[in-house]
Structure formats: C-alpha cells, structure tokens
py3Dmol code that shows the C-alpha trace and the ligand (Angstrom):
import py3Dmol

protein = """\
ATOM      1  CA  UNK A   1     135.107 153.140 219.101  1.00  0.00           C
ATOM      2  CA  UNK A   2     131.858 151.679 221.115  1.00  0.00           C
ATOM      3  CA  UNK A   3     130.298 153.965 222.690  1.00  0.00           C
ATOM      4  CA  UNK A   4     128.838 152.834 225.742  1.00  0.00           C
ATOM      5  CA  UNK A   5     125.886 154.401 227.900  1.00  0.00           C
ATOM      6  CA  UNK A   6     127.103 155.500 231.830  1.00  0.00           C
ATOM      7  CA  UNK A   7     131.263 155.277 231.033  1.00  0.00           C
ATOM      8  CA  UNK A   8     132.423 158.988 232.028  1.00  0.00           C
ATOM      9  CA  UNK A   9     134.686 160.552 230.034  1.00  0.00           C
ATOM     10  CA  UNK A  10     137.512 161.050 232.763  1.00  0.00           C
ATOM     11  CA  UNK A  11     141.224 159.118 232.667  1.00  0.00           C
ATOM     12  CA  UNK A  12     142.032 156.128 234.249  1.00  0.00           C
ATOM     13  CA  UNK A  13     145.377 155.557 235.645  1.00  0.00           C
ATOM     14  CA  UNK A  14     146.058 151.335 234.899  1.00  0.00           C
ATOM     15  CA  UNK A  15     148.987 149.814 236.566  1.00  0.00           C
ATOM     16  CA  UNK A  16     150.259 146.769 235.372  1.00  0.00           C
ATOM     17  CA  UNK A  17     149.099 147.885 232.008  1.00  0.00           C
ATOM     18  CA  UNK A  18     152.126 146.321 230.600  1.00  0.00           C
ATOM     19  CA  UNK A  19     150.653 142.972 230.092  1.00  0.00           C
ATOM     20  CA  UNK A  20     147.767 140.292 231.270  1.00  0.00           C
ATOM     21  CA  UNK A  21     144.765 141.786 232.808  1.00  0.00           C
ATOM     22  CA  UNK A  22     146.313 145.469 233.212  1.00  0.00           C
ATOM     23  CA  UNK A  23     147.009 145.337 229.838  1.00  0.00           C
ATOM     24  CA  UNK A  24     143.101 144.353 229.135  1.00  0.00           C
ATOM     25  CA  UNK A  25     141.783 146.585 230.847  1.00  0.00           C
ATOM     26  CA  UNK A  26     143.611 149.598 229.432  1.00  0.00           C
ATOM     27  CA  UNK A  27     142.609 148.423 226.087  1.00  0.00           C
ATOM     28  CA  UNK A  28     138.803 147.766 227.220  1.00  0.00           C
ATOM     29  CA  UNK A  29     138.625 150.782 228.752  1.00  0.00           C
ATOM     30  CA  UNK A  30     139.976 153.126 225.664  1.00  0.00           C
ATOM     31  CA  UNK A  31     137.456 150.961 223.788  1.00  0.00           C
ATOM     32  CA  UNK A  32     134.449 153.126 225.506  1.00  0.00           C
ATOM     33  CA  UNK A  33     136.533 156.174 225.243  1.00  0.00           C
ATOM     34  CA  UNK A  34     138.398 156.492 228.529  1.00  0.00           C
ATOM     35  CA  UNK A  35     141.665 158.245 228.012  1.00  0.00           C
ATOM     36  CA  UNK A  36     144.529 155.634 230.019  1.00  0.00           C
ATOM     37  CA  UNK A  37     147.916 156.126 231.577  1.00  0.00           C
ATOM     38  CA  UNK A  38     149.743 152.505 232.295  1.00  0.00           C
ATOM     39  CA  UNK A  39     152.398 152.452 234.871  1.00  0.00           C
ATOM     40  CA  UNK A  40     154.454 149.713 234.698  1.00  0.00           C
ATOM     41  CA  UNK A  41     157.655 148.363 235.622  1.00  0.00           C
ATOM     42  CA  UNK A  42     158.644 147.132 232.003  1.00  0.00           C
ATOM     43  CA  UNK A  43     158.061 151.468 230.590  1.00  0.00           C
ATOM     44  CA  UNK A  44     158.568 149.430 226.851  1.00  0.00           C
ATOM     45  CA  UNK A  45     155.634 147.539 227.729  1.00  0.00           C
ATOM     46  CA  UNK A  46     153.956 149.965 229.043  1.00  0.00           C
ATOM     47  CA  UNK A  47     154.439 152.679 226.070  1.00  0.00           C
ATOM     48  CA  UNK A  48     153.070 149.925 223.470  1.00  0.00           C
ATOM     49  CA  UNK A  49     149.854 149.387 225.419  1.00  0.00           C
ATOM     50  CA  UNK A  50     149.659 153.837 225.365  1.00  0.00           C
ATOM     51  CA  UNK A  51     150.488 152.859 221.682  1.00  0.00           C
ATOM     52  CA  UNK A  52     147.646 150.193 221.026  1.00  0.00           C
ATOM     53  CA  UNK A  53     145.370 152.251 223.350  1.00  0.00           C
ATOM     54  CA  UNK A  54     145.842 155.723 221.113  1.00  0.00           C
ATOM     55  CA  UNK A  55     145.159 153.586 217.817  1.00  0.00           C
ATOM     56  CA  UNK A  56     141.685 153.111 219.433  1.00  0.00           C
ATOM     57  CA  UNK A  57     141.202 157.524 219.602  1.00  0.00           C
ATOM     58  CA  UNK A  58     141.773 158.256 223.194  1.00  0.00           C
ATOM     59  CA  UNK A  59     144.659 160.310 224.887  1.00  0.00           C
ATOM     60  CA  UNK A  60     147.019 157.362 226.320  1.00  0.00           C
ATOM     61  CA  UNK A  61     150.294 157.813 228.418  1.00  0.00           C
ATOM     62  CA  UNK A  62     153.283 155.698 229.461  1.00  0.00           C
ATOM     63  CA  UNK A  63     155.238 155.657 232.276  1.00  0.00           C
ATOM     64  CA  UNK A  64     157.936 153.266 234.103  1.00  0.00           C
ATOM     65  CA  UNK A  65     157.450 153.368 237.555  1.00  0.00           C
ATOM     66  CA  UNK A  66     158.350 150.882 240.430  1.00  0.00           C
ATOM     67  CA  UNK A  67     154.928 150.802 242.440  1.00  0.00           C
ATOM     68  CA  UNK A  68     156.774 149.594 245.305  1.00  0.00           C
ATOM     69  CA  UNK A  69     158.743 153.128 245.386  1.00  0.00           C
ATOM     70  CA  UNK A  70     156.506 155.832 247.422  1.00  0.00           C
ATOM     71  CA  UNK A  71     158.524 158.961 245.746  1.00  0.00           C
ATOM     72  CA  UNK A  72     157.804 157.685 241.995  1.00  0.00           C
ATOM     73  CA  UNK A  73     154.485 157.031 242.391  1.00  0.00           C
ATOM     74  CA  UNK A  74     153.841 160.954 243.780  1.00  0.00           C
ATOM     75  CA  UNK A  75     156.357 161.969 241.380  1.00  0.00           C
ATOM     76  CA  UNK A  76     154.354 160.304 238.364  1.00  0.00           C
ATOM     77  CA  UNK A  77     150.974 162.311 239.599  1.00  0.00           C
ATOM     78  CA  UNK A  78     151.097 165.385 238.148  1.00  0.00           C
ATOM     79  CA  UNK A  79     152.978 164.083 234.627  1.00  0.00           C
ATOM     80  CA  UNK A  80     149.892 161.318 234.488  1.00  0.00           C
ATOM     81  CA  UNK A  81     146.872 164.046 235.344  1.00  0.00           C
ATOM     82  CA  UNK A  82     148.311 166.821 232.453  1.00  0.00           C
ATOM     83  CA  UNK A  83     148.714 164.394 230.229  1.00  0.00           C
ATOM     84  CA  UNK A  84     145.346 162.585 230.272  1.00  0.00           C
ATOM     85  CA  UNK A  85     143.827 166.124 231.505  1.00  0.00           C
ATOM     86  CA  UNK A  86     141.582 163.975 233.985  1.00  0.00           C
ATOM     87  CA  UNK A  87     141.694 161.597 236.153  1.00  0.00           C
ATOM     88  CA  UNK A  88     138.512 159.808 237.297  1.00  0.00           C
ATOM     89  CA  UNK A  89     139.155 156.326 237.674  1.00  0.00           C
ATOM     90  CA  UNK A  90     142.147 153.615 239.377  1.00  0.00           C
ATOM     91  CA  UNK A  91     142.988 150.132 238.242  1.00  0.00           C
ATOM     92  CA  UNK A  92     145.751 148.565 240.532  1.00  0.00           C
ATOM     93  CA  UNK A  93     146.737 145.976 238.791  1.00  0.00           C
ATOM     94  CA  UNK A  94     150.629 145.728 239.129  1.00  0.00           C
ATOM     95  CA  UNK A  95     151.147 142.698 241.061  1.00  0.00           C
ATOM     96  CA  UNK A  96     153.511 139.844 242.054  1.00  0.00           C
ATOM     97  CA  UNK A  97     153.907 136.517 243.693  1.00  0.00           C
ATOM     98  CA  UNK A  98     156.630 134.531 245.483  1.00  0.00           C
ATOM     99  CA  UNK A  99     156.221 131.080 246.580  1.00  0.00           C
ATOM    100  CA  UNK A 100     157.326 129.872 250.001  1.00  0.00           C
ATOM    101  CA  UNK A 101     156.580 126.118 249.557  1.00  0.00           C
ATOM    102  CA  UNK A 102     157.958 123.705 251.135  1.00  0.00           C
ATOM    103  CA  UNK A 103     158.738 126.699 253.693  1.00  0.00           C
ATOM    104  CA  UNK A 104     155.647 128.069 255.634  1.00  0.00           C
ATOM    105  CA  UNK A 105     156.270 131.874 254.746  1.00  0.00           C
ATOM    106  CA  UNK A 106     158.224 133.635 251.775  1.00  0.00           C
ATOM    107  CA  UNK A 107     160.218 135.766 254.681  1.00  0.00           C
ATOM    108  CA  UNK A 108     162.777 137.404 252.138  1.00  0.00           C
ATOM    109  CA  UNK A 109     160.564 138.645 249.760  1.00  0.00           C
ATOM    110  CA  UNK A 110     157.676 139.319 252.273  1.00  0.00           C
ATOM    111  CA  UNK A 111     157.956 143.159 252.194  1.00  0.00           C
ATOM    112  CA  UNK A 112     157.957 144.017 248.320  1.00  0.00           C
ATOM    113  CA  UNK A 113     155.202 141.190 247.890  1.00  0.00           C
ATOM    114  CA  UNK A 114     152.482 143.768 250.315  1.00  0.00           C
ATOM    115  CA  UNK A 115     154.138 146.888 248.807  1.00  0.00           C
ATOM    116  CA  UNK A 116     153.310 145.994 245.145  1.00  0.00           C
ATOM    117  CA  UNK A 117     150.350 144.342 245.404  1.00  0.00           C
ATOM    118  CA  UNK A 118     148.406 146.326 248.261  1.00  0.00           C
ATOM    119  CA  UNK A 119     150.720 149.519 249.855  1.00  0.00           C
ATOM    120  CA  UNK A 120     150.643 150.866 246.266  1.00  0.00           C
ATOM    121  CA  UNK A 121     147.159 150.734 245.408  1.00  0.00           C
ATOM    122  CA  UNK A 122     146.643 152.587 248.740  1.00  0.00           C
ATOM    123  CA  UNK A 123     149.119 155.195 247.704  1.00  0.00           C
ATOM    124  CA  UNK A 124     147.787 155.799 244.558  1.00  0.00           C
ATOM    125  CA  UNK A 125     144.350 156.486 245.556  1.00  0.00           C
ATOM    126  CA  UNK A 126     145.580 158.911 248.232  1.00  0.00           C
ATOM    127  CA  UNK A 127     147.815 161.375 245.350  1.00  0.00           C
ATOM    128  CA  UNK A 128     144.583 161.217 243.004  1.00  0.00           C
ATOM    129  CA  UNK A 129     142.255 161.308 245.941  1.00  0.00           C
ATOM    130  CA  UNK A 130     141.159 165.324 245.621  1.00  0.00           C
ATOM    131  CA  UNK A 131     141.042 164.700 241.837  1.00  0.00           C
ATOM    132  CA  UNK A 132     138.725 161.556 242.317  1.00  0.00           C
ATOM    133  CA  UNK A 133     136.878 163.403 244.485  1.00  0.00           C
ATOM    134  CA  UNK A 134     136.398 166.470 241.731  1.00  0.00           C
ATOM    135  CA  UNK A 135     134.978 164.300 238.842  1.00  0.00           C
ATOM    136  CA  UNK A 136     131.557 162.678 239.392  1.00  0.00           C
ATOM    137  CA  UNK A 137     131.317 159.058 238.824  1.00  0.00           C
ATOM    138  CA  UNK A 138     135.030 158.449 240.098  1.00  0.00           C
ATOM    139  CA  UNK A 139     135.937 155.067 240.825  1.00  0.00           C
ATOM    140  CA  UNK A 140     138.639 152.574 242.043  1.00  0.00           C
ATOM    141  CA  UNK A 141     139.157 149.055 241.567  1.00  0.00           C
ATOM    142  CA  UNK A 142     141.870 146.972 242.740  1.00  0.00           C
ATOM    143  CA  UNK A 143     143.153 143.445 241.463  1.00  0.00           C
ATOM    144  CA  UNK A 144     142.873 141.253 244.082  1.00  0.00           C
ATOM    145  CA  UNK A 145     142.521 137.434 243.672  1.00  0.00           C
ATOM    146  CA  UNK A 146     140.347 134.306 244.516  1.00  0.00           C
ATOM    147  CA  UNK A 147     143.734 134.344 247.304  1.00  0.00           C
ATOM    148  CA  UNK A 148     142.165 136.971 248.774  1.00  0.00           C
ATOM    149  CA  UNK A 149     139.211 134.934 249.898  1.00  0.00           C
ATOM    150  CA  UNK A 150     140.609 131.227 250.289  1.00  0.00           C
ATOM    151  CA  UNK A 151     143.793 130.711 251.734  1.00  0.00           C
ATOM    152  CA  UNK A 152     146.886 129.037 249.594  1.00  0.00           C
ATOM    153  CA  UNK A 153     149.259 127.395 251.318  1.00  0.00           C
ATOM    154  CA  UNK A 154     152.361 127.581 248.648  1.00  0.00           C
ATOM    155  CA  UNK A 155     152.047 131.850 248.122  1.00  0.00           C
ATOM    156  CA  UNK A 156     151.835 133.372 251.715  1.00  0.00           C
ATOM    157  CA  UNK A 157     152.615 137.058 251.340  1.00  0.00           C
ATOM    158  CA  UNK A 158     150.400 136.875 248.090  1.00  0.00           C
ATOM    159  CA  UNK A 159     147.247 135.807 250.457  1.00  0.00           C
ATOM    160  CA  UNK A 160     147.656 138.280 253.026  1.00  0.00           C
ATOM    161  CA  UNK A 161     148.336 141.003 249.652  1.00  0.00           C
ATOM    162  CA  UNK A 162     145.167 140.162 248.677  1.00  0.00           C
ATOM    163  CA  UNK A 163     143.020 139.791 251.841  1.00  0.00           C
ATOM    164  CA  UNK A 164     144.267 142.943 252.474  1.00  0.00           C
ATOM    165  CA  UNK A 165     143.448 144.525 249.264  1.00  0.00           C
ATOM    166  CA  UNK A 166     139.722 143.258 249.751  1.00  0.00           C
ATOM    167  CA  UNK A 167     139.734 145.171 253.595  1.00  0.00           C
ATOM    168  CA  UNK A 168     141.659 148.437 251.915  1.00  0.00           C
ATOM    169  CA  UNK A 169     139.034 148.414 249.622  1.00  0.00           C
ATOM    170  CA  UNK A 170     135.739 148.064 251.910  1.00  0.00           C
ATOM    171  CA  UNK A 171     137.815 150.471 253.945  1.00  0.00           C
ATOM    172  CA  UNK A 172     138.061 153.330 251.099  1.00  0.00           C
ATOM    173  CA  UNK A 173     134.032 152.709 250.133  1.00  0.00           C
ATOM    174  CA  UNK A 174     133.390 153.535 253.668  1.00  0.00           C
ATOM    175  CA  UNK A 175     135.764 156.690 253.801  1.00  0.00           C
ATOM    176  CA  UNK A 176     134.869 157.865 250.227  1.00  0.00           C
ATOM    177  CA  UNK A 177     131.499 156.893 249.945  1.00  0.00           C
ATOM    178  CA  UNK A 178     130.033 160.267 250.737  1.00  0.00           C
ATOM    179  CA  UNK A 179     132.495 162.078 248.250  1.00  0.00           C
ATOM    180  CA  UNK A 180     131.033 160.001 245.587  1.00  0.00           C
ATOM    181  CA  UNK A 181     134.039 157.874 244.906  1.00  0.00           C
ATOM    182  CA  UNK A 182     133.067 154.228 244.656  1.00  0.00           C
ATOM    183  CA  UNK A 183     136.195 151.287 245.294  1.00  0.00           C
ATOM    184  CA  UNK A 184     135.894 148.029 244.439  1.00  0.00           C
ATOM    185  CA  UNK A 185     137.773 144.658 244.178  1.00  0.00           C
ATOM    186  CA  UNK A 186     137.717 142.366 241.051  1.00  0.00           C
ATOM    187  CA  UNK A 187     138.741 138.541 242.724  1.00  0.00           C
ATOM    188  CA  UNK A 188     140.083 136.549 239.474  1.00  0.00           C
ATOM    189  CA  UNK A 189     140.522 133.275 239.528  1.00  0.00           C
ATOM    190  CA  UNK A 190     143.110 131.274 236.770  1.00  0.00           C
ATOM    191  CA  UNK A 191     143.919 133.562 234.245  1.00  0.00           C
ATOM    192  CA  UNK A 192     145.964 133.068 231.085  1.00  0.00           C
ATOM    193  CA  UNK A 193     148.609 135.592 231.980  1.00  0.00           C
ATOM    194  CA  UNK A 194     152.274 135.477 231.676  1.00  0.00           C
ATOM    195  CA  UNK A 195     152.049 134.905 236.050  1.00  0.00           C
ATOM    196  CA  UNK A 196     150.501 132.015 235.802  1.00  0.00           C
ATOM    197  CA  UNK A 197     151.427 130.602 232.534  1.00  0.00           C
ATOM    198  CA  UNK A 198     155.180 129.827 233.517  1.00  0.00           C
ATOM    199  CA  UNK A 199     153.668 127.363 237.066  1.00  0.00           C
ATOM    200  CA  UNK A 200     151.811 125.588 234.154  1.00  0.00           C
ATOM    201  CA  UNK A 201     154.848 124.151 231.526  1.00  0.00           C
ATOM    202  CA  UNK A 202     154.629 120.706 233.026  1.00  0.00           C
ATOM    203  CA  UNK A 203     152.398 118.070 230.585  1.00  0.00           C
ATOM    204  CA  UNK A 204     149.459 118.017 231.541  1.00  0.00           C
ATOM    205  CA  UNK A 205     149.522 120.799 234.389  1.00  0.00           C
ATOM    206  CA  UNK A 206     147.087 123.440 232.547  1.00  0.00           C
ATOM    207  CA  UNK A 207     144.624 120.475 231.852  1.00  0.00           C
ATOM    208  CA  UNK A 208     144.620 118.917 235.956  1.00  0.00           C
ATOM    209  CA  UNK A 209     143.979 123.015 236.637  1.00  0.00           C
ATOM    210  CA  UNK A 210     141.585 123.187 234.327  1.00  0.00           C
ATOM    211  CA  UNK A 211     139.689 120.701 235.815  1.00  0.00           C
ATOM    212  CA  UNK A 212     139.741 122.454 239.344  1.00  0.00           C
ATOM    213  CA  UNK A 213     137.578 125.049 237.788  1.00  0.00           C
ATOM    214  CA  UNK A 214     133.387 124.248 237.217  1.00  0.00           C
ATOM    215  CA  UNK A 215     133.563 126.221 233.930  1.00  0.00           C
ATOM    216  CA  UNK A 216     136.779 123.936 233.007  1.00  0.00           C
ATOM    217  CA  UNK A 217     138.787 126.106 231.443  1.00  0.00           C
ATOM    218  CA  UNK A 218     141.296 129.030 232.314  1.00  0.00           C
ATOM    219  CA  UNK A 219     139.749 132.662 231.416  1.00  0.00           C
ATOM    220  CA  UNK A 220     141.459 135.173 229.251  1.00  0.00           C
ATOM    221  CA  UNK A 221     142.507 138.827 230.948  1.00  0.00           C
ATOM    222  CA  UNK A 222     139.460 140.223 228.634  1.00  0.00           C
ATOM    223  CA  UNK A 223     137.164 138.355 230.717  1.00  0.00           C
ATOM    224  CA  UNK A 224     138.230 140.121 233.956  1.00  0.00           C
ATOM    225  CA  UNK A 225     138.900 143.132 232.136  1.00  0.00           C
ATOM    226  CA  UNK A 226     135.004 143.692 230.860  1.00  0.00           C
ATOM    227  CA  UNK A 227     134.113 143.181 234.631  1.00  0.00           C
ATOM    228  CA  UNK A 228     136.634 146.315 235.461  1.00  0.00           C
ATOM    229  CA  UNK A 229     134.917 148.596 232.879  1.00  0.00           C
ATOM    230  CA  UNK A 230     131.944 147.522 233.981  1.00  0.00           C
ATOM    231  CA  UNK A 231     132.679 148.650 237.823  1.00  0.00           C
ATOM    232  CA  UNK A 232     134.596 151.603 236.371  1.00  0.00           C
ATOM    233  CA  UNK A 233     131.402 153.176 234.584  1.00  0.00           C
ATOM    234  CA  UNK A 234     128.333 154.947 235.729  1.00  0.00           C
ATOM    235  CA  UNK A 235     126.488 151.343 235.162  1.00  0.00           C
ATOM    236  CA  UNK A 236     127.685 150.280 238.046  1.00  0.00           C
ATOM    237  CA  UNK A 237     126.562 153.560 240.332  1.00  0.00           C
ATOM    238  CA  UNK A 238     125.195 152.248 243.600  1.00  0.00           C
ATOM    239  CA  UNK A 239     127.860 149.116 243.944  1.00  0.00           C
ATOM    240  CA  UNK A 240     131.148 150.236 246.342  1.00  0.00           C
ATOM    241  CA  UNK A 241     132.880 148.021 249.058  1.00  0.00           C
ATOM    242  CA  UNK A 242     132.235 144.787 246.625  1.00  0.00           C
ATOM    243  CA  UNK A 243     134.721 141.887 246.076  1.00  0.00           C
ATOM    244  CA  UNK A 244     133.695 140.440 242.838  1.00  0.00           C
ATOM    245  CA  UNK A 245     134.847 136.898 241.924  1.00  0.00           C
ATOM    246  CA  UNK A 246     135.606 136.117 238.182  1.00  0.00           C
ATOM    247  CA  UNK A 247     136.775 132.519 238.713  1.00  0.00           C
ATOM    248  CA  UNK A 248     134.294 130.425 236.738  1.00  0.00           C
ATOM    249  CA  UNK A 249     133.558 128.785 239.594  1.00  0.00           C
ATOM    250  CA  UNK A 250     136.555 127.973 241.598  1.00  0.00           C
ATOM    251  CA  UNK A 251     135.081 129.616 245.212  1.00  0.00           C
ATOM    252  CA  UNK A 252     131.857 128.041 244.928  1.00  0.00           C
ATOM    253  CA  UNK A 253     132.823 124.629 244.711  1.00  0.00           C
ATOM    254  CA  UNK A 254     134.420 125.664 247.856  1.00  0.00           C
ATOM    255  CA  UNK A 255     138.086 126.586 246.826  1.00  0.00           C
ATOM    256  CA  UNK A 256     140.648 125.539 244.893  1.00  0.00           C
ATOM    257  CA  UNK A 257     142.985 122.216 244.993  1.00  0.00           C
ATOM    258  CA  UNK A 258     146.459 122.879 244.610  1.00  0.00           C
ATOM    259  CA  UNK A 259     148.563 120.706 242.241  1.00  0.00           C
ATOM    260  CA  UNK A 260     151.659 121.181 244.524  1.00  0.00           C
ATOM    261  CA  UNK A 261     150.324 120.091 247.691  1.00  0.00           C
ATOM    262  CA  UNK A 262     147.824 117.180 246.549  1.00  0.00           C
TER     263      UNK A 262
END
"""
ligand_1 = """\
48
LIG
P 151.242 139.834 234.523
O 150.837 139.530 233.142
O 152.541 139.352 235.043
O 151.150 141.424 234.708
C 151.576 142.060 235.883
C 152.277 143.342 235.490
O 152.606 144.036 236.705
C 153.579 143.070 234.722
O 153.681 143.925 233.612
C 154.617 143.406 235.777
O 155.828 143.867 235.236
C 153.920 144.508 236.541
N 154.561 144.760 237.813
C 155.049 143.849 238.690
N 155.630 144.470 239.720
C 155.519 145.805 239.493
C 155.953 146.961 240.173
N 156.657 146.874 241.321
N 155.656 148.169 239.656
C 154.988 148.270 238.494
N 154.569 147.206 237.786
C 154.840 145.990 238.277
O 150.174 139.285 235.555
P 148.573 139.310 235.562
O 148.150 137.898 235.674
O 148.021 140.172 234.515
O 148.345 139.978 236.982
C 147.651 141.190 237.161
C 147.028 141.189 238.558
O 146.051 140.145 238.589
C 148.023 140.905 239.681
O 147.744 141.723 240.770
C 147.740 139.456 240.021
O 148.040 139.177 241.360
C 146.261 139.387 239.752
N 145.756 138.034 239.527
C 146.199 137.266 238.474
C 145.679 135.991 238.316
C 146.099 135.091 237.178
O 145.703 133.905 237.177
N 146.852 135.548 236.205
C 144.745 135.491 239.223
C 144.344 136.289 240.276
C 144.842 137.566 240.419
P 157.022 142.813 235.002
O 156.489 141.750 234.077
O 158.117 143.644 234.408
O 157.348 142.260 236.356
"""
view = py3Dmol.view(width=600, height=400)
view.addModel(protein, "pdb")
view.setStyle({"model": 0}, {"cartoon": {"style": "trace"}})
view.addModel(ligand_1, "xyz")
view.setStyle({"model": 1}, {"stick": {}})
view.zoomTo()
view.show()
C-alpha cells in the first residue's frame, strides 16, 4: 500500500464503482488506504471491485443500488457507514447517457438521465451530510463531464446532467464550506470506458476522435481517477466549488467536434 501524505483515513462511498472511472477511483483510493463502499447497479460488479479493493488492505463494501431510487439510496446509509466505520468522502460517479439525435431532446428518457447523473449525487451528500460534517478533511466530488461546460447537440439530458452537477456542486461549497466539507467537480473529457467505447466500433471512429483531442489520444479512467484522490485528500485543502477539466485538451481548443453532426 502507498502511503500518501494529507489522504485521511475516513471511507469513501464510490458510485459507479462497478466499472470505468468509478471503478478507478475505488481502486486509487484503497491504494492510499481509504476504506471504499461501491454502489452500483450491476451488485456483481460492484462486489469484485470491494473484492480487488480488500486485496489492496482496506475495509471495502458492495452494494446494488439503483441511484435513481430515493428509498435505496437512504436505505443503503447506515449498512455503508457500519461497514466502512467512516465515512468522509463522496464520489458520484454512476452515470448514463441517451442520445436524442436526429431529435432535439431525448424526452422519454429525460427524467432518469437528471436522476442518475445529478438528483443522486445530491441525495447522497444530504444522508452522509452530518457524518461529512463530523470527520475533518471531508470531501465530495462529483463526475461531471467536458458536457457540462460545452454544449452537445446529440446527448441533451446528459448536458443539462452535467451543467447541473457543476452548479450543485459550487452550490454545496458555498453551503458546506464553513462545516469544513469541500465539493468539487472532476470534468473528463474521452475516456476509455465501456460508455464510450460502444459509440466508437466504426473503423476508424476512435482514431477521427482522437484527433479532436490536443493530447491525441483517449485517457484511461486512472487518469481521472488520480485527479479524484487528489481532490479527495488533505492535499487539496483550500480548493472547493472547482470544476476541473481532465480532457487533454478538448475545452481549450475551444470544444469538441462531433463525428455525428460534422
Ligand atoms: P461506465 O464504465 O459505464 O460506468 C458507469 C457505471 O455506472 C456502470 O457500472 C453503470 O452500471 C453504473 N450506473 C448506471 N446507472 C446507474 C444507476 N442508476 N445506479 C447505480 N449505478 C448506475 O462509464 P464511465 O465512463 O466510467 O462513466 C462514469 C462517469 O463519468 C459518468 O458519470 C459519465 O457520465 C462520466 N464521464 C465519462 C466520460 C467517458 O468518456 N467515459 C466522459 C465524461 C464523463 P451499468 O453498466 O450496469 O449500467
């Protein structure tokens, strides 16, 4: 195990741990010691991340549970806190997309696309929030996406998730600030995940997207994941309310071409 200067000790509740960036992060964090809990959907998924994350020498726990369901989430609380026997940090990872293109707006699937990716992480802060608020050097980070900065024309519902993620999260730094509870957004750009891999089977689609991107290449979930951690430990003490882009470029060329609708 590395043991890292500034990571507290405290659990860290990971949803989405079942895979991609969730997954990474759960594993980076139980790399500087931080016992985990994944929530996931796929509860297979998520009990072999506990699994990988226990080899490392932390306390890990599993759990299947439907973000999108209020009850399960404040059902899951009390289970998650006794086993990891703290809980000082969030990752809200758990996320999904629907595509409306050609139509202007994914109407049918509008709803469960803002409960998963943003409703939820506000829920889950607010059943932790006393127990956040107990353990010095508490902190929250939520998965947003370069789509919650730029706007993309084919995923609707997943742009206004995200934007909203980004204003939930400025919104909690200014509410918890005082408490000592820091939240923060991580703003990936393409990463090699199973959500994005399956838009990218056509020859040749990975390498046109790759050459959207300055750095011209995808990242791997580690690279976002080391960037959580990072945000997640003491190191990063005075930063709260930030929206950090990990996109190897993509927003600072000025945004993103789509391969759909050039
Ligand atoms: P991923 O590999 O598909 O992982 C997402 C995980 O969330 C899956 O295990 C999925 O379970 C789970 N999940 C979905 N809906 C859920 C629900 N209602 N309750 C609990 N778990 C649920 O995707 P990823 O790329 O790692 O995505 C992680 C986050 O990063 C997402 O918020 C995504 O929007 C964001 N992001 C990804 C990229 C990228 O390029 N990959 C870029 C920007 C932002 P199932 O597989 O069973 O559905």
């Amino acid at each position: 195990m590395t043991e890292r200067l500034g990571s507290p000790s405290t659990g860290v509740v990971v949803t989405g741990g079942a895979s991609g960036i969730g997954r990474a992060c759960a594993v980076a964090l139980a790399e500087v010691g931080r016992p985990v809990a994944i929530w996931d959907l796929d509860g297979d998924g998520a009990a072999a991340t506990a699994q990988q994350c226990a080899e490392l020498g932390v306390k890990s726990h599993a759990a299947a549970v439907d973000v999108s369901e209020r009850d399960r989430i404040e059902n899951e609380a009390e289970p998650t806190l006794t086993a990891l026997g703290s809980v000082g940090g969030i990752v809200h990872a758990a996320g999904m997309a629907r595509r409306a293109f050609p139509a202007v707006m994914d109407v049918d699937t509008w709803d469960v696309v803002l409960e998963v990716n943003l409703r939820a992480h506000g829920l889950i802060v607010s059943v932790f929030v006393e127990e956040l608020q107990r353990n010095p050097g508490s902190a929250v980070v939520g998965i947003a996406s370069i789509e919650g900065l730029i706007g993309h024309g084919a995923v609707p519902s997943y742009t206004a998730s995200k934007h909203g993620l980004i204003g939930l999260t400025r919104a909690f730094a200014h509410r918890l600030g005082r408490s000592g509870v820091r939240a923060n957004a991580v703003c990936p750009g393409y990463i090699a995940t199973p959500m994005l891999l399956p838009t990218l089977t056509e020859p040749g689609s990975r390498e046109r997207l790759e050459q959207t991107v300055p750095m011209g290449r995808l990242a791997e979930p580690e690279e976002v994941a080391r960037v959580v951690r990072f945000l997640l430990s003491d190191e990063a003490s005075y930063v709260t309310g930030a929206a950090i882009v990990v996109d190897g470029g993509v927003t600072a060329a000025g945004g993103q071409q789509l391969p759909e609708l050039t």
